[in-house]
Structures are given as C-alpha cells and as structure tokens.
C-alpha positions in Angstrom: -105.2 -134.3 -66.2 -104.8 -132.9 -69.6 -108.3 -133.1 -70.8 -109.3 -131.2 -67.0 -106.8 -128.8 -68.5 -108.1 -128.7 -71.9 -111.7 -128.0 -70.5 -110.6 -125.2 -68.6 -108.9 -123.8 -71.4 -111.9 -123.7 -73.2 -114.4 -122.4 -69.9 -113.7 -118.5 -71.0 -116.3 -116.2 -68.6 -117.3 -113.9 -71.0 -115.1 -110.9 -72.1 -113.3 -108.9 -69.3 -111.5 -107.2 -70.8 -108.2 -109.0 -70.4 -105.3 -109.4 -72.7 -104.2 -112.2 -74.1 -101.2 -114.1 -73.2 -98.1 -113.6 -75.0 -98.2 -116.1 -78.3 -101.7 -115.3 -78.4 -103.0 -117.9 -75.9 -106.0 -116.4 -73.7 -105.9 -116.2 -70.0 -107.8 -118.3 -67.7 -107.5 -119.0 -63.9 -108.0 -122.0 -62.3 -108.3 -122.3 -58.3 -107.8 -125.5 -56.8 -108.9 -126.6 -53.2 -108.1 -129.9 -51.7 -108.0 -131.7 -48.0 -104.2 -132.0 -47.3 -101.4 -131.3 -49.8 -98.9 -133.1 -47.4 -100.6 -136.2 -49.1 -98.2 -137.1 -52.1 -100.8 -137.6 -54.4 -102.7 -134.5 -53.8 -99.3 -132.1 -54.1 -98.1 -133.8 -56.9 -101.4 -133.3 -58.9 -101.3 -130.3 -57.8 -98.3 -129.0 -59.3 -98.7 -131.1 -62.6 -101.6 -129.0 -63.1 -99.8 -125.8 -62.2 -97.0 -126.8 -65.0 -99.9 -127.2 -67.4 -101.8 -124.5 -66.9 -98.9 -121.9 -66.9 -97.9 -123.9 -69.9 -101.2 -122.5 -71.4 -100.8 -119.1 -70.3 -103.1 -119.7 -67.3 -102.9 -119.1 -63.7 -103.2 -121.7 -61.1 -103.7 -121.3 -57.6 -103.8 -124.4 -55.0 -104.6 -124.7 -51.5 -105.1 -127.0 -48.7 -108.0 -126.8 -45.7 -106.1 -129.3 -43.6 -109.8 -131.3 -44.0 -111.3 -128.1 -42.5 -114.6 -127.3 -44.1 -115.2 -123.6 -42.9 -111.5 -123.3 -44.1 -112.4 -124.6 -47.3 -115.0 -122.3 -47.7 -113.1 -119.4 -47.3 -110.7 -120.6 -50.0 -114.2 -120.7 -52.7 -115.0 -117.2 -51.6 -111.2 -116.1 -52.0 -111.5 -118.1 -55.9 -114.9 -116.2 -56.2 -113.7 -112.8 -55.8 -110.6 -113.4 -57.5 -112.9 -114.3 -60.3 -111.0 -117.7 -61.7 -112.9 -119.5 -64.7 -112.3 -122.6 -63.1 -112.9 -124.3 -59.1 -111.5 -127.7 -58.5 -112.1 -128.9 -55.6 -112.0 -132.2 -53.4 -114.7 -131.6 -50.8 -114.2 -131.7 -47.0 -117.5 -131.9 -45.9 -119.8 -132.1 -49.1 -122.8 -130.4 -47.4 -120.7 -127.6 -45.7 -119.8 -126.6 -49.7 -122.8 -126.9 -51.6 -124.4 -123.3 -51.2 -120.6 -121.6 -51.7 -120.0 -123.8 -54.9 -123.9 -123.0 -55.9 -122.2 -119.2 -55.5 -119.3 -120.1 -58.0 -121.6 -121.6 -60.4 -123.8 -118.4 -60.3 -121.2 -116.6 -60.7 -120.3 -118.4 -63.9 -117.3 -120.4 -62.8 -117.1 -124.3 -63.4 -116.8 -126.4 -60.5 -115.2 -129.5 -60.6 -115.1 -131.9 -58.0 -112.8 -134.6 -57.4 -113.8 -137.6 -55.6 -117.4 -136.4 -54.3 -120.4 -136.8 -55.9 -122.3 -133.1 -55.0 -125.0 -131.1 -56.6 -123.5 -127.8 -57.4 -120.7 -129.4 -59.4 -120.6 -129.1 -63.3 -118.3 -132.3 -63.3 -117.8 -134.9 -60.6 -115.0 -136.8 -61.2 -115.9 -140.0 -59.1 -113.4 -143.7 -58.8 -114.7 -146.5 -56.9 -112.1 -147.1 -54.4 -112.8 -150.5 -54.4 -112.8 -151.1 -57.8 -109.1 -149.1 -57.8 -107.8 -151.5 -55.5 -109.1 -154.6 -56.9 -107.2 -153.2 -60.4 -104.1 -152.7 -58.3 -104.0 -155.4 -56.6 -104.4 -157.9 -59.8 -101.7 -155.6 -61.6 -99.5 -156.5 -58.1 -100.3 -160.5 -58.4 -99.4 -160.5 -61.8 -96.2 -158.5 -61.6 -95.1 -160.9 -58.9 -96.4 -163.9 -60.6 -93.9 -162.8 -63.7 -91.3 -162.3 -61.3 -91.2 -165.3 -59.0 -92.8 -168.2 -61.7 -93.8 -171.8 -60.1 -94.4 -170.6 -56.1 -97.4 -171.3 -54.6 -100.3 -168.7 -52.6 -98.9 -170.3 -49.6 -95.1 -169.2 -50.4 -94.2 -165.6 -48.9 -91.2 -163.3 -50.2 -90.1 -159.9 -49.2 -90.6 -157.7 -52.3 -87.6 -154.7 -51.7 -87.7 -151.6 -53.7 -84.6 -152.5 -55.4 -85.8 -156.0 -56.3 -87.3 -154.9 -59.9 
C-alpha cells in the first residue's frame, strides 16, 4: 500500500493552479472504487489508504457499487469531473469500465486496478488466488504443525481463537 501511495504522490496533472499543502507537501486526489466495502478487506484497505494519503496532504475519496457496474461507472465520471490525479479501482464488470477508464486516462489520471487484468489501466495489480491460498494454507500447516508436534494427517483438533 505505501508504494501505491508513493506513486500517487508522485502522479502530479500538470499545474492547476493549486496551493500546496501546509509543510509544503503538494496536493493530490485519489478516488477509489471497489465492489463492496462491507467486505473487511476492502474497508479496511480502504481507510489505510485514506490515513496515508491525508497523511501526505492528499485527499481520498472511496466508494462502493454494491458489484453494480453502471453504478461504478457513475463513480469514474464523479472521480473525472472532480479531477483526482489518481483512480483505483476493483472492477465490477471489466468490459462495462473500459471506455470510462479509457476517459480517465485521456484525461490524464492514472488508473489502477486491483485484481482485474484490463486495458485502460496504467497498473494492474493482479494475485493468483490460487497461488494465495496455496501460501496460506502451507503457512496454516506449518503453524499447526509447530503447535501440535508428533500427530498425524489423520488426527483432527479444533483450533479456537484463543488457542495461540
């Protein structure tokens, strides 16, 4: 998250005219779209970023389509006119977004997208799922493995929250 924040920092449109922050930090905005911020990871990526970004003297706005695309397109043509530096966005529908986000980038914003692998993107920041859960799992067998030595595969235990 803090090199995404780093690279926004440094995606200035050019000059509009705006002040500088106080401490001398430029301003930058940042716009950030995803499917459904009741998901825990999404909202709490979401307001890590906000507590950087302000940190930075930048603005951060963040909004959820509920996995509706025409929603989600709205919310690009809201960051658009509003004239943020930066969109980051995890795609509803891929294809629905591709001639807004083709707007942003015309428009000279970077567009970041999260999880999707789309043309009109300046960074596509893509994790085999598979791959994830293969790591995770391994991490999980060998975490339990440390903690229960000398059982066998065929041995079951309930793991409680409170048990580490």
């Amino acid at each position: 998250m803090t090199a995404l924040v780093i690279v926004a920092g440094g995606c200035q449109k050019k000059d509009t005219g705006s002040a500088a922050a106080p401490g001398g930090k430029a301003t930058f905005g940042i716009g950030m779209t995803v499917k459904d911020l009741s998901n825990p990871t999404w909202s709490a990526t979401c307001q890590r970023i906000d507590e950087l970004v302000k940190a930075d003297g930048g603005t951060f706005t963040f909004v959820d389509c509920q996995g509706n695309p025409n929603s989600q397109i709205q919310q690009v043509e809201n960051f658009i006119s509003n004239d943020v530096n930066v969109i980051i966005i995890q795609v509803a529908e891929p294809n629905a977004l591709e001639n807004v986000l083709s707007q942003a980038r015309k428009a000279g914003i970077k567009v970041y997208c999260w999880d999707n692998d789309i043309e009109n993107s300046d960074v596509n920041w893509l994790i085999s799922n598979y791959e994830l859960g293969r790591v995770i799992g391994t991490q999980a067998a060998e975490w339990i493995n440390a903690k229960f030595p000398g059982h066998g595969p065929d041995e079951r235990y309930p793991i409680y929250a409170d048990a580490y």
